[in-house]
Structure formats: C-alpha cells, structure tokens
ChimeraX commands (.cxc) that place a marker at each C-alpha (Angstrom):
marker #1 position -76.67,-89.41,-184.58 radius 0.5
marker #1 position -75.34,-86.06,-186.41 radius 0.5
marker #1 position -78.22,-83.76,-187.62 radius 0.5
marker #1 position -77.23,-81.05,-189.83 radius 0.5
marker #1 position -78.65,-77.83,-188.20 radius 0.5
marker #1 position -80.27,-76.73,-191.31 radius 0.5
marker #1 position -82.11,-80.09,-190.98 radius 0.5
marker #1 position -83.17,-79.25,-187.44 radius 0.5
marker #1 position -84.66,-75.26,-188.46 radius 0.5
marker #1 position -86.79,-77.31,-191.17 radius 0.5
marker #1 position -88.14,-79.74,-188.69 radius 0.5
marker #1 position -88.45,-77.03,-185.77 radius 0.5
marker #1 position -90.39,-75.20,-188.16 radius 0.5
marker #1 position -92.59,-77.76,-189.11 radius 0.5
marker #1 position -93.56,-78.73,-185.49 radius 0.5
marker #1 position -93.70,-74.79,-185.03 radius 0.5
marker #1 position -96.92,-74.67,-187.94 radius 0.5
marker #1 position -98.64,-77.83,-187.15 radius 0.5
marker #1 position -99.15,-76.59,-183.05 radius 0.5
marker #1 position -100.40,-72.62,-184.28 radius 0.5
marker #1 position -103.92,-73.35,-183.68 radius 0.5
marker #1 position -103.35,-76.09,-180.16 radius 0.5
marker #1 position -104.86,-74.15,-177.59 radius 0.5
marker #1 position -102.42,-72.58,-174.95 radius 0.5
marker #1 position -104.19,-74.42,-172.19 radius 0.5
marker #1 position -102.81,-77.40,-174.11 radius 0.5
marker #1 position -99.78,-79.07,-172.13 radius 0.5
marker #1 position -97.39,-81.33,-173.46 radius 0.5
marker #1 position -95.79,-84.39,-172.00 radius 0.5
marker #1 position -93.65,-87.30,-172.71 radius 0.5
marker #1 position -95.33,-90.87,-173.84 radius 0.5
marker #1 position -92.29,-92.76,-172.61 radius 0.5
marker #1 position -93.56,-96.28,-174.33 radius 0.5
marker #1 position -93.43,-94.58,-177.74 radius 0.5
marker #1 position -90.84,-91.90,-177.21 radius 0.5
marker #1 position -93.15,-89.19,-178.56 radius 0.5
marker #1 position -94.61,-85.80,-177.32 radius 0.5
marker #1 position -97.84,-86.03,-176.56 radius 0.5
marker #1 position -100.85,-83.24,-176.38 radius 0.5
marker #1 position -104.63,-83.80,-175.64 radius 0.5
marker #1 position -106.58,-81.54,-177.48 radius 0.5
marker #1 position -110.93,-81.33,-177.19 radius 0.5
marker #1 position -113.05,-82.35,-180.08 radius 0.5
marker #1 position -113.84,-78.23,-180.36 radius 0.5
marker #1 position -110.30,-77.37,-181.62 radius 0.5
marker #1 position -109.53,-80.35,-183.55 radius 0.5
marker #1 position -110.47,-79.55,-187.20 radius 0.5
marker #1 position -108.00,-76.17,-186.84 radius 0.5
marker #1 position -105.32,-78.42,-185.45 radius 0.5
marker #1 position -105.95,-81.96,-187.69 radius 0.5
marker #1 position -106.02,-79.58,-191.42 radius 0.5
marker #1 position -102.64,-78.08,-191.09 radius 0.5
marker #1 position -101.10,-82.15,-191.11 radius 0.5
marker #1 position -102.04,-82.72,-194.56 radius 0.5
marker #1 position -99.90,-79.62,-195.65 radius 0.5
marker #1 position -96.73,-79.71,-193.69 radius 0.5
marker #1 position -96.52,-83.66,-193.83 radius 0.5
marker #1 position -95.92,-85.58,-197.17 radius 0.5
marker #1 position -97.09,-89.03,-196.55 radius 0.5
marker #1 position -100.06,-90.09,-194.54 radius 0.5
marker #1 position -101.54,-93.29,-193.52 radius 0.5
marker #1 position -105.03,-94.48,-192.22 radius 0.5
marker #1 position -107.14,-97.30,-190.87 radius 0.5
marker #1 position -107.59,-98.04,-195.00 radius 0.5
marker #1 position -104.61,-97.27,-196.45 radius 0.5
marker #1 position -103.43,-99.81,-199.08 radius 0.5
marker #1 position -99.76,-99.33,-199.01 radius 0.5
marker #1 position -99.56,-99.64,-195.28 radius 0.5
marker #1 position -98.00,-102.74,-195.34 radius 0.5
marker #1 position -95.26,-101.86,-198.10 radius 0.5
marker #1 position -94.42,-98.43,-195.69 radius 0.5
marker #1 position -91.91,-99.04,-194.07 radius 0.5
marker #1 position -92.53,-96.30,-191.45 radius 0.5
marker #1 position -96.07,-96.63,-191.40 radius 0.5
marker #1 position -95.81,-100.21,-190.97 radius 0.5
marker #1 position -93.58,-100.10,-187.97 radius 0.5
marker #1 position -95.68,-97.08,-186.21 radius 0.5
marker #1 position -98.72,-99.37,-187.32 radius 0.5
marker #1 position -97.29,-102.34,-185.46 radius 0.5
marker #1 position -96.46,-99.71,-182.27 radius 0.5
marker #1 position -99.85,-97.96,-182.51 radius 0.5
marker #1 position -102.44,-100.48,-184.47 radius 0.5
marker #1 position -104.34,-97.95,-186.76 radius 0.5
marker #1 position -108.30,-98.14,-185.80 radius 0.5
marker #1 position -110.84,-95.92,-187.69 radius 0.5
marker #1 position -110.06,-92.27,-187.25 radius 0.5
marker #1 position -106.72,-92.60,-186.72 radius 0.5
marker #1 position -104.48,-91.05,-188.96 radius 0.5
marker #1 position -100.38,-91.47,-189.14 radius 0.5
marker #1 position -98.30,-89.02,-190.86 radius 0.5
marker #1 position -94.84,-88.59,-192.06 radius 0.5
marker #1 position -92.35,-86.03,-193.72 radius 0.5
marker #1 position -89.73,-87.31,-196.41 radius 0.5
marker #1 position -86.32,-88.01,-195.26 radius 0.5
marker #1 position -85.34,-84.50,-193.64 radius 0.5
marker #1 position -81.71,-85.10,-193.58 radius 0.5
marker #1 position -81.52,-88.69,-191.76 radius 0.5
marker #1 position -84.47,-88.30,-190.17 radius 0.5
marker #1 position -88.16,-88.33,-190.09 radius 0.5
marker #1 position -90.98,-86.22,-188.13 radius 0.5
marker #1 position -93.65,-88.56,-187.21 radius 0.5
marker #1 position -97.13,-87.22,-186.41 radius 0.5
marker #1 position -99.69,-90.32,-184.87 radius 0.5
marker #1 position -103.17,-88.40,-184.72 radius 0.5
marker #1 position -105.51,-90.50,-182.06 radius 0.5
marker #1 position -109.53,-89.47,-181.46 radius 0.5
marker #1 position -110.43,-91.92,-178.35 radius 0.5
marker #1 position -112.93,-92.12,-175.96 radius 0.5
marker #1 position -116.14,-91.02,-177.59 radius 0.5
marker #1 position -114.28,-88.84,-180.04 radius 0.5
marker #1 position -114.18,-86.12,-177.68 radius 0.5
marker #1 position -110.25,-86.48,-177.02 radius 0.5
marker #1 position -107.80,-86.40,-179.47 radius 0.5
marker #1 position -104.13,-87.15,-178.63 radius 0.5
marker #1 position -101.31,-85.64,-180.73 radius 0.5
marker #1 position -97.89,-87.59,-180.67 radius 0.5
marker #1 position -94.99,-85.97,-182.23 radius 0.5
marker #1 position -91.94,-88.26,-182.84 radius 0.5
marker #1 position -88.57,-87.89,-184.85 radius 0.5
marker #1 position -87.26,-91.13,-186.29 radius 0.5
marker #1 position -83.83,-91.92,-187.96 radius 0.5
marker #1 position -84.28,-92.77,-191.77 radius 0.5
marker #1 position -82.19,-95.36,-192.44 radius 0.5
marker #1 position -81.98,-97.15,-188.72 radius 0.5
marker #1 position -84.60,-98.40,-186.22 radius 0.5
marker #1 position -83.80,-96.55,-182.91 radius 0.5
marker #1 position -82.66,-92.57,-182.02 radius 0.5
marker #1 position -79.90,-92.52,-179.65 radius 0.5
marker #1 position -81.59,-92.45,-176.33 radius 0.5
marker #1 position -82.97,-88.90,-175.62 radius 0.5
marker #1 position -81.94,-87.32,-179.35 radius 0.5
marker #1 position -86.37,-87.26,-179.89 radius 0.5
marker #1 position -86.93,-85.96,-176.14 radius 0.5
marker #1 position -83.91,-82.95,-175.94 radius 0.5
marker #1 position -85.03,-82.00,-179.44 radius 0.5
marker #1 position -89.17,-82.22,-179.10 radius 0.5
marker #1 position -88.69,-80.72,-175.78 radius 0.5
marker #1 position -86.47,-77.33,-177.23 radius 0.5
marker #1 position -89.46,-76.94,-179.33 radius 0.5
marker #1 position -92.50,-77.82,-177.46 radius 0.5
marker #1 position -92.14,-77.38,-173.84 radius 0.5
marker #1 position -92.72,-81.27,-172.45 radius 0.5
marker #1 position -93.45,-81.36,-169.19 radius 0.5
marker link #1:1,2 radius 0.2
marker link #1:2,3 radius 0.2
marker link #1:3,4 radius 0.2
marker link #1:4,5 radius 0.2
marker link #1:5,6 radius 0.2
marker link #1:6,7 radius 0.2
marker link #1:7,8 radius 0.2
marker link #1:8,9 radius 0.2
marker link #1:9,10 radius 0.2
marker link #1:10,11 radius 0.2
marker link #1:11,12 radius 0.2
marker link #1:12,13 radius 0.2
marker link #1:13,14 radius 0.2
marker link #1:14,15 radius 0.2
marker link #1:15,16 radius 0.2
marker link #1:16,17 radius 0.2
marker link #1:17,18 radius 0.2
marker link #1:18,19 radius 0.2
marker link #1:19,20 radius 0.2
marker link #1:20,21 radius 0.2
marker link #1:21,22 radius 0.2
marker link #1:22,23 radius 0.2
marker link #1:23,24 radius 0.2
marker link #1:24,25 radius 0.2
marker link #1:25,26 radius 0.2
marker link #1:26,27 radius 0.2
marker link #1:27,28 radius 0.2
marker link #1:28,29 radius 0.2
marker link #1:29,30 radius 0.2
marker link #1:30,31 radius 0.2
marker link #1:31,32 radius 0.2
marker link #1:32,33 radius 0.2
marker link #1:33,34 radius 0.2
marker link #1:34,35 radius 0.2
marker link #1:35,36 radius 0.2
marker link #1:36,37 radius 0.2
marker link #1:37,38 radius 0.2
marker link #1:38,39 radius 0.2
marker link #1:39,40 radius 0.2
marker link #1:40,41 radius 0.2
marker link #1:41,42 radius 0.2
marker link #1:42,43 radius 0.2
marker link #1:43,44 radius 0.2
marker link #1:44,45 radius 0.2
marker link #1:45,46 radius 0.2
marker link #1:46,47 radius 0.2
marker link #1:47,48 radius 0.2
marker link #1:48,49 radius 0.2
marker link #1:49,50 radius 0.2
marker link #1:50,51 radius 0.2
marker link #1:51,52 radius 0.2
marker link #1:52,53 radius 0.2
marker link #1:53,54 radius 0.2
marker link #1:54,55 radius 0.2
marker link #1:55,56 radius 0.2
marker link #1:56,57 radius 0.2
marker link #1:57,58 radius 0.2
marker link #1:58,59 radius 0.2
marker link #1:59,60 radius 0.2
marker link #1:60,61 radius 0.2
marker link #1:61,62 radius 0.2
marker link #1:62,63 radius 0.2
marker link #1:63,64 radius 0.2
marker link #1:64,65 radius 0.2
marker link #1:65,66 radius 0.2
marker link #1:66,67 radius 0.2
marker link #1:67,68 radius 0.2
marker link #1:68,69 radius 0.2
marker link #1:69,70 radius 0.2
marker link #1:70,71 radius 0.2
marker link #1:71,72 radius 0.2
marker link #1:72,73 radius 0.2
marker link #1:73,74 radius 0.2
marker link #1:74,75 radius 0.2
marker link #1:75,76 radius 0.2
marker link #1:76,77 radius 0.2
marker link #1:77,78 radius 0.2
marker link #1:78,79 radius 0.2
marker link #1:79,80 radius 0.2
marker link #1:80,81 radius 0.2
marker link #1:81,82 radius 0.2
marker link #1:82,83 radius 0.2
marker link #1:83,84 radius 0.2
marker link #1:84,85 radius 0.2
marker link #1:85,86 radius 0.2
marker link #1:86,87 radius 0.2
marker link #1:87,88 radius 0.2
marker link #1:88,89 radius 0.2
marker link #1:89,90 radius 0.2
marker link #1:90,91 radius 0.2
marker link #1:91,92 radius 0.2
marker link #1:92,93 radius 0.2
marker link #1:93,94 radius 0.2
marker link #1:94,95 radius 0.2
marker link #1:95,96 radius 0.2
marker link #1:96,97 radius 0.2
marker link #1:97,98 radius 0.2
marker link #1:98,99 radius 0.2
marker link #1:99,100 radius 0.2
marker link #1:100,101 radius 0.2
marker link #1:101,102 radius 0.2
marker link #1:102,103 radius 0.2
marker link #1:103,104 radius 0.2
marker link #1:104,105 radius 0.2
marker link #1:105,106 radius 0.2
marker link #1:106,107 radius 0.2
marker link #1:107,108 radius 0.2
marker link #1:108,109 radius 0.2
marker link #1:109,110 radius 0.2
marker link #1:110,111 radius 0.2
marker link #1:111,112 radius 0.2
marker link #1:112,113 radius 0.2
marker link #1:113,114 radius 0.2
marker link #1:114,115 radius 0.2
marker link #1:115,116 radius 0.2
marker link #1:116,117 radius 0.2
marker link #1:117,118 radius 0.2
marker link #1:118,119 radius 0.2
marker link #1:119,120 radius 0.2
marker link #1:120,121 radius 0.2
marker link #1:121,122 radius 0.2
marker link #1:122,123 radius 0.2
marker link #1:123,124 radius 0.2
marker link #1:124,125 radius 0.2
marker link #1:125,126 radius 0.2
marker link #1:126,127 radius 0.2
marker link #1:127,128 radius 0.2
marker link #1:128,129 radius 0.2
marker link #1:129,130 radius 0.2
marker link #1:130,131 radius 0.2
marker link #1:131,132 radius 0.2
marker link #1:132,133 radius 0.2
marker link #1:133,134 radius 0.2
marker link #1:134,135 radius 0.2
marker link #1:135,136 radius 0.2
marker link #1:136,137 radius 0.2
marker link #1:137,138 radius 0.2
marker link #1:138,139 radius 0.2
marker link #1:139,140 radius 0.2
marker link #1:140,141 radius 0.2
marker link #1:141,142 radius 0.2
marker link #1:142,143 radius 0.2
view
C-alpha cells in the first residue's frame, strides 16, 4: 500500500502526542491477533494518558454509542474487540488511505488499562502484512 510521507509525519505525530504522558517504565509490544501495539498502563496514570484521545482523534465509539452499527470502522473493531463498559474505540478521519485506530481497554478490576494502537487502510479490509508493525514499531519501540 503507498502512503504519502506527508501522511506518515501526520500520523507519527499523532501517536507521538497521545503517548507524552505513558510512563517510561511503560513497554510496548505486539498483539499479534489484532495487529496492534499494545501498552499496559496503571489506573494512576490513566486520566493523563485517556484525555489527550478525545483531542488528537476525531471519531470515538463506546459501549453506548448509537451509530456503532452504521461505523464502518467501529463496527469491524467492535466485532474484533466486543465493546464492554469502559471501553472506548477511537479513530482519525481518512489520513491519506489510512486510519489510526486507538482501542482503549480498563480490565481486571480497573486497575489495568491496555492501549492498542493500530493503522488501518480506508477503503480495504487488510494492511499488507507488516505495513502496521514496521510503521508502529519506527514510532513506538515494540518489543
């Protein structure tokens, strides 16, 4: 899939704002069933991390949402993830071709939260294989 490099600063620099506050003890690794980035954060930095979302991302979904079903993104993440209370799903607009997918997941007894950053084509189901894990990786240090 081509990306236009501006494309890739804007999305680069929208993963860059929305990790600022994840603590540096933080690691990052790769959820290979979803083909995301994934980051535990603890219930203590989770407000500083969760706020910054709503700005950089345009659309966002929850357990509630309404339009879920008519999204076309949210509906597929919500048939990958299943939304339960406190869940939250966000997406940017069409950057380019693509999309930068944020799946925000409190578990346990909301003292875990799990942060999975994806990248998804806009107009076609599937990424080449690796084009989400070579670019999320440049930019977040997966181990």
């Amino acid at each position: 899939m081509e990306v236009d490099p501006t494309d890739l600063i804007l999305l680069k620099n929208i993963c860059h704002k929305i990790c600022l506050n994840i603590p540096n003890n933080c690691q990052w690794h790769w959820d290979h069933d979803r083909e995301m980035a994934c980051v535990e954060i603890g219930k203590e930095d989770a407000e500083l991390v969760f706020f910054p979302l709503f700005k950089e991302f345009k659309y966002n979904w929850d357990y509630s949402s309404e339009d879920l079903s008519e999204a076309s993104v949210a509906s597929q993440k919500n048939h990958t993830f299943g939304l339960l209370p406190g869940q939250v799903f966000f997406s940017s607009g069409p950057i380019g071709n693509v999309l930068l997918l944020v799946a925000w997941w409190p578990w346990g007894k909301n003292d875990k939260i799990s942060m999975r950053v994806g990248i998804m084509p806009a107009n076609q189901k599937n990424c080449q294989k690796g084009f989400s894990y070579d670019l999320l990786n440049s930019w977040l240090k997966i181990d």
